[in-house]
N, C-alpha and C positions, 0 to 999 in steps of 0.2 A: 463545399459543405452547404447544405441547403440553409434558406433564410431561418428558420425553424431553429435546424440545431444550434446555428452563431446566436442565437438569441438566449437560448437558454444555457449557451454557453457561457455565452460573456454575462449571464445573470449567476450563473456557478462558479466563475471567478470573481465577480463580487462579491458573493459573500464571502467567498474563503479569505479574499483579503481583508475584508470589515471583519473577519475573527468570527461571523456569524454562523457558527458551526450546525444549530438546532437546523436553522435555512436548509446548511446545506444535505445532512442527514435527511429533511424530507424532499428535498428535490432530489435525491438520488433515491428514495423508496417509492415516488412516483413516479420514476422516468429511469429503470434501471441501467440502459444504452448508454445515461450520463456517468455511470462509475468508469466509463471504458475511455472516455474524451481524457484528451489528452489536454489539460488544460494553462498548464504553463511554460515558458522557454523551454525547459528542460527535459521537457515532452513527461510529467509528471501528473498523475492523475487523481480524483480527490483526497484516494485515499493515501498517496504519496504525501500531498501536502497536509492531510491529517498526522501521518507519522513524522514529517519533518518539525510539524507544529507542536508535538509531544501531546495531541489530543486525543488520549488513551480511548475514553468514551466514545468516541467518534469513530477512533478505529474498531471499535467495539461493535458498536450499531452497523458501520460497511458490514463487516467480515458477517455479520449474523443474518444481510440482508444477502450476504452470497451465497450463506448454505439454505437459502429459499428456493435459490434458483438451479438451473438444470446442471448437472454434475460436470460438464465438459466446459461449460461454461465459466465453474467457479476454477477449473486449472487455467482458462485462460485468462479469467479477470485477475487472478493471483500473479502469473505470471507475467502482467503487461509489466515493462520493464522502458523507463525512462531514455534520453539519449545515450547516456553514457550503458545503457545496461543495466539498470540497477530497479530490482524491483523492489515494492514497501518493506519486505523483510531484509534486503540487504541495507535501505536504512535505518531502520530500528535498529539493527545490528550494531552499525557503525555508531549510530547515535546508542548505542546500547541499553536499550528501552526494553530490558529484559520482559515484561510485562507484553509488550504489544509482538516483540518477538518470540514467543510462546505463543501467543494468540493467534498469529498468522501461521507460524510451523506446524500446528495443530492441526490447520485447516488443509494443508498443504507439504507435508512433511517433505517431500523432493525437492521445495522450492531452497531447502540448508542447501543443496549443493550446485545450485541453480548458479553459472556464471556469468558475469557483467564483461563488457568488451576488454578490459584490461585482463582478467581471467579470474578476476576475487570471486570469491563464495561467501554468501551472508557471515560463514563462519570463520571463513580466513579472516572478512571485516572488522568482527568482534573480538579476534586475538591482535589485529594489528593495534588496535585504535586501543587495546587493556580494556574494553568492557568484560572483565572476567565473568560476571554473573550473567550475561546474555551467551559468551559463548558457554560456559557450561552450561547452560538449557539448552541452548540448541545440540548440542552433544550430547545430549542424554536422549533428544527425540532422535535425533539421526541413528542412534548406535543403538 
């Protein structure tokens, strides 16, 4: 990784752990390449850790800054999926944030049956863990 990007990497994992969300919302509206960095062990990326943080707004403000950008690009930034496979919608899911899981299946409706390396689908996620109100949303966009 060039000197450049660890810099403003490791300044995008600071704030996401200082909670400093506004930060990281505009450093990923000026530097879009940082929504794709993988930025924690987990190979998780801002907008992972906005969804694991339950920062609805935040996942608000990514997703609106992805349908700015070129179409091909928003299935792969949607789709970038952590180590285990799991991308922002199959957390939501699991964490059953029906709210921010409407918001990304909207954007991306193929990503409901998108699977993670054990073979789960954001919406098997949502029935296993009982988020009944997330899997029903996603079941109403899927079907």
């Amino acid at each position: 990784m060039a000197e450049k990007e660890e810099i403003i990497k490791k300044n995008l994992i600071k704030r996401v752990m200082k909670g400093e969300w506004k930060k990281v919302v505009e450093i990923c509206g000026r530097q879009p390449e940082v929504r794709r960095m993988k930025i924690n062990k987990s190979g998780g990326t801002a907008l992972h850790m906005a969804v694991y943080e339950g920062q609805e707004q935040v996942v608000k403000d990514l997703l609106d800054m992805i349908e700015d950008s070129d179409a091909d690009d928003d299935e792969r930034e949607l789709a970038l999926a952590d180590k285990k496979g799991n991308t922002a919608l199959h957390l939501a899911a699991k964490m059953g944030n029906e709210r921010m899981c409407v918001q990304i299946a909207w954007k991306m409706p193929g990503l409901i049956g998108f699977r993670n390396k054990d073979s789960e689908t954001p919406l098997f996620l949502a029935a296993l863990y009982g988020k009944k109100h997330a899997f029903m949303s996603l079941s109403i966009i899927c079907c």
